[in-house]
C-alpha positions as CSV (number, residue, x, y, z in Angstrom):
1,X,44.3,62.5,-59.6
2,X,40.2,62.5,-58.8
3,X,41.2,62.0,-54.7
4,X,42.5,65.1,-55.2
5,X,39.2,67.0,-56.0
6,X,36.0,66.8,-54.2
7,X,33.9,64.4,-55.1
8,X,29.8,65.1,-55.5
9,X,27.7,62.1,-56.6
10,X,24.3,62.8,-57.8
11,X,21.3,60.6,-58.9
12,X,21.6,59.4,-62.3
13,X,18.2,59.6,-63.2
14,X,14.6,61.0,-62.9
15,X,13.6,63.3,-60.9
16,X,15.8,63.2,-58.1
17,X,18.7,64.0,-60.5
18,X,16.4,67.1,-61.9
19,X,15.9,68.7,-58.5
20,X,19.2,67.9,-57.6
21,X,21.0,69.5,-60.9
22,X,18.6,72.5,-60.4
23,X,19.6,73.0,-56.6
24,X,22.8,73.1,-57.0
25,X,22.3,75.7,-60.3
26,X,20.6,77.8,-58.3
27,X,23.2,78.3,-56.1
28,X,25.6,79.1,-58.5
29,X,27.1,75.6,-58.7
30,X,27.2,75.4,-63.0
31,X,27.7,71.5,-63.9
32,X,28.9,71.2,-67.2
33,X,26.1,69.1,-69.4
34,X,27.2,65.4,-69.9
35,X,24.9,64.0,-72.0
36,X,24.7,59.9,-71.1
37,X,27.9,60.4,-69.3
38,X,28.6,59.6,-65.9
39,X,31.4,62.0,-65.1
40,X,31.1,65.7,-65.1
41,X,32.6,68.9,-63.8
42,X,31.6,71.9,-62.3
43,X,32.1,74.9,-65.0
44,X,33.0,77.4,-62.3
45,X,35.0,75.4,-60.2
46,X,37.4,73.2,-61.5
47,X,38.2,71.2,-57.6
48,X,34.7,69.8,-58.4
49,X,34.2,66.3,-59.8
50,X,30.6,65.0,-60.4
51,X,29.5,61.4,-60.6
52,X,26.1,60.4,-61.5
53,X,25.2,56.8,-59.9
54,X,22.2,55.4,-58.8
55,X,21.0,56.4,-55.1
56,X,21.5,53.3,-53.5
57,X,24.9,53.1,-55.3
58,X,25.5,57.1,-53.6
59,X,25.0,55.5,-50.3
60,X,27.2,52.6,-50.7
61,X,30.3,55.1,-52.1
62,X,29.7,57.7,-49.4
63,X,30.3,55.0,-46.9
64,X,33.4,53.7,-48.5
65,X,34.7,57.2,-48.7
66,X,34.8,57.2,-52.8
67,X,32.1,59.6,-52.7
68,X,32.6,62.5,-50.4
69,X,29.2,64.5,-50.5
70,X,26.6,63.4,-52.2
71,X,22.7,63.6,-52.6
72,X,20.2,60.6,-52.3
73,X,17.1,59.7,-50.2
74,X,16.7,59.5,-46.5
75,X,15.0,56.1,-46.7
76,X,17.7,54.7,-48.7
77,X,20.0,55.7,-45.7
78,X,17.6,54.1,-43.3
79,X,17.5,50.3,-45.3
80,X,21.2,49.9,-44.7
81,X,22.7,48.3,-41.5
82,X,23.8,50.6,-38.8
83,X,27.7,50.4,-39.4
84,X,27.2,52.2,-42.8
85,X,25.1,54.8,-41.3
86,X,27.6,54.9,-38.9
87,X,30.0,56.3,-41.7
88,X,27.4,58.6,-43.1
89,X,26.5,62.3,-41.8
90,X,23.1,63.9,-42.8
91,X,24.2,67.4,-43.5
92,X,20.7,68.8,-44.9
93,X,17.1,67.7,-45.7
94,X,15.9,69.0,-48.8
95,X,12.5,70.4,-49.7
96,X,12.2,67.8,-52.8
97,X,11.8,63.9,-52.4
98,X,9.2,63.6,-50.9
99,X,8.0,60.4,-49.9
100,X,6.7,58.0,-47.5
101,X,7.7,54.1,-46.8
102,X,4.2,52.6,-46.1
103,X,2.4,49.4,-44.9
104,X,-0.5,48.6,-47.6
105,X,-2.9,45.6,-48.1
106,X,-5.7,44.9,-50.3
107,X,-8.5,46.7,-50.7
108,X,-10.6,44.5,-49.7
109,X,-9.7,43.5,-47.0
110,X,-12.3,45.8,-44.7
111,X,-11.7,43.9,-41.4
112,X,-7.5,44.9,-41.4
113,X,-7.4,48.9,-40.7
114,X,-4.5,49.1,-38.3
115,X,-1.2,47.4,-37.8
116,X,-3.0,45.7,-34.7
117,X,-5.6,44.3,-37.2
118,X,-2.5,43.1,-39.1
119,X,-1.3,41.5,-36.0
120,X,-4.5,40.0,-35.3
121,X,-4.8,37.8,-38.2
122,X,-1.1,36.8,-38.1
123,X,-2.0,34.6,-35.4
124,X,-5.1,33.1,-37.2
125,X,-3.5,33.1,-41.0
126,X,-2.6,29.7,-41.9
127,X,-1.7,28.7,-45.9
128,X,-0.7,25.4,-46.6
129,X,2.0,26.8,-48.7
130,X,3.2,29.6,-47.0
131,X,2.5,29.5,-43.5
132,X,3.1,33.0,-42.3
133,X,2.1,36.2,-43.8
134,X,4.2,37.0,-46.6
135,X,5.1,41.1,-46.7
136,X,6.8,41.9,-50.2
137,X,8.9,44.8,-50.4
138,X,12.0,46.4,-51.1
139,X,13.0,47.8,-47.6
140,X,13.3,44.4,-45.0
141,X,15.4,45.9,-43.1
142,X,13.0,49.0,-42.2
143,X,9.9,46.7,-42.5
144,X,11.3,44.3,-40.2
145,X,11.9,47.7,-37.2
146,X,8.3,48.6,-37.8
147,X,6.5,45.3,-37.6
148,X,8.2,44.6,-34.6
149,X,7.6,47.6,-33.2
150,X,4.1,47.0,-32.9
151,X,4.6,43.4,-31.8
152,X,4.1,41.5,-35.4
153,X,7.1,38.8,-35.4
154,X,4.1,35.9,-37.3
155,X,5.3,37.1,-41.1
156,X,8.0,36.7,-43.4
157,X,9.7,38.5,-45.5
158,X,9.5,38.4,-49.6
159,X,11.8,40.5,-51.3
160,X,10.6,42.4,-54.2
161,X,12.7,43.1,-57.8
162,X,10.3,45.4,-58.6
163,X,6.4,46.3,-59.1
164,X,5.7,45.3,-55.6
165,X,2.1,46.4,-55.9
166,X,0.8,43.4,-57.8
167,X,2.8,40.8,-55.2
168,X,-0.5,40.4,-53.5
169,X,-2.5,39.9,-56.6
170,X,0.0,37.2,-58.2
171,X,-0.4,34.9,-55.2
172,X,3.2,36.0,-54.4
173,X,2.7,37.4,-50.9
174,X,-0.3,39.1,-48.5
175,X,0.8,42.7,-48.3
176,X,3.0,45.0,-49.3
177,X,5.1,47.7,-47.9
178,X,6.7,50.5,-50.5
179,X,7.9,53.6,-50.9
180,X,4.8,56.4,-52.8
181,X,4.9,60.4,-52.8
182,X,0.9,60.6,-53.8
183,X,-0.5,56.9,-52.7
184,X,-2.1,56.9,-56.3
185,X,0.2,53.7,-57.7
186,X,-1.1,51.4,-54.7
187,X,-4.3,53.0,-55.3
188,X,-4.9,52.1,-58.9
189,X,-3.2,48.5,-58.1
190,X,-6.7,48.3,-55.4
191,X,-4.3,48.7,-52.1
192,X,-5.3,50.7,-49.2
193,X,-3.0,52.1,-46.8
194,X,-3.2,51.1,-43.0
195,X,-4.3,54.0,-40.8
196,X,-1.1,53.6,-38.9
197,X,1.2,52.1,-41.5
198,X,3.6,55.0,-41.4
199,X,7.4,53.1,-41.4
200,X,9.2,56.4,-42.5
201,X,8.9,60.2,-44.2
202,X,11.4,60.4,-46.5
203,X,12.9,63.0,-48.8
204,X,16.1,64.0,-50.5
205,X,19.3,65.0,-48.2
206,X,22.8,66.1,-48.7
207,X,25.0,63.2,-46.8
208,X,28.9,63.1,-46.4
209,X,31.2,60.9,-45.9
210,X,32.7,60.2,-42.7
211,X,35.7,59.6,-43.9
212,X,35.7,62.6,-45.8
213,X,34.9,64.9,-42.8
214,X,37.6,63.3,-40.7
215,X,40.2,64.3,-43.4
216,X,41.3,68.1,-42.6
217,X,41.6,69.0,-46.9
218,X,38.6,67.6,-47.4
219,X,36.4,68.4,-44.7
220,X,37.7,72.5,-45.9
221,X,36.4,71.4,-49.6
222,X,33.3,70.1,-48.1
223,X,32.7,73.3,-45.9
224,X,33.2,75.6,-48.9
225,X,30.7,73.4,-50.9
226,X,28.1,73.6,-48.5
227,X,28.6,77.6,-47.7
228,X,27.1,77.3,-51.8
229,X,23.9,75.5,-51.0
230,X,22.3,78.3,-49.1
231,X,18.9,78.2,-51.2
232,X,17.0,75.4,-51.0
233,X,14.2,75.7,-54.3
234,X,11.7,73.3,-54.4
């Protein structure tokens, strides 16, 4: 049965599953090539199940203890609520990833620099049709920390299926804040980072479950995994 093997879930696409493949190759850990498949195996070491699945899903399956190690991003850890973090251990951060969760508003819009800019016109921004500043994004929970960090509560939140960057220009909300590795995306879309817009540095990590670690066979399996991962290759 698959509960008796350990468990590795790994992003099923893009980059993140490249660097991710290529880490664990590196170090020796062979997965056998699936093609469009989402179960694989590990060639020289047949106690190893893979399962590719998006990141956000990784998070969700570490947490429910389906999953017992698995790779995904640290601001993907961050967005969900504290009693699934709870059940979550970072074991590593990795040197691929890369990215930041950022606060970004139009170009032209000279006077707004700083979050206290931002928080400046909250008070003074009136539409007839939306009344508050409307901040899409894909990340409320983490937007909402930050903006009240700094004291902004006069907003609301508009949650983004995708594309945020042309929210502001499509009369669908103010600002924006996103996840970008280079800031050229928001760049070509004419948005401008705030000077202190900074929510969170992100990268890749290696997480485990809770669950997992708090199960004596398991947490051995884990241990023996991670002895593997000693390189760390960009």
């Amino acid at each position: 049965m698959i509960k008796d093997y350990l468990i590795v879930g790994l992003p099923s696409k893009g980059r993140l599953k490249d660097k991710s493949i290529n880490l664990l190759r590196k170090n020796n850990v062979a997965i056998r090539n699936s093609g469009r498949e989402y179960l694989s195996e590990v060639k020289n070491n047949k106690n190893i199940k893979i399962i590719y699945s998006h990141a956000r899903e990784i998070i969700e399956r570490l947490a429910d203890g389906s999953i017992d190690i698995g790779i995904s991003g640290l601001d993907l850890l961050k967005e969900t609520a504290t009693g699934i973090q709870k059940k979550i251990k970072v074991i590593k951060k990795l040197n691929f990833g890369f990215a930041d969760l950022v606060v970004a508003v139009p170009k032209d819009w000279i006077d707004v620099q700083t979050m206290a800019d931002l928080e400046e016109i909250s008070f003074t921004f009136n539409k007839q049709d939306t009344g508050k500043l409307r901040v899409a994004t894909k990340y409320p929970n983490l937007t909402n920390e930050f903006f009240e960090s700094k004291g902004l509560y006069k907003y609301k939140i508009v949650n983004s299926l995708g594309s945020t960057e042309v929210y502001p220009y499509t009369n669908q909300s103010e600002l924006i804040t996103d996840i970008t590795s280079s800031g050229k995306t928001l760049r070509a879309n004419k948005l401008r980072i705030l000077k202190d817009g900074n929510i969170l540095s992100s990268s890749a990590c290696i997480l485990a479950s809770s669950t997992s670690l708090n199960n004596k066979n398991k947490k051995t399996k884990i241990k023996s995994f991670l002895n593997k991962i000693k390189k760390n290759p960009k």
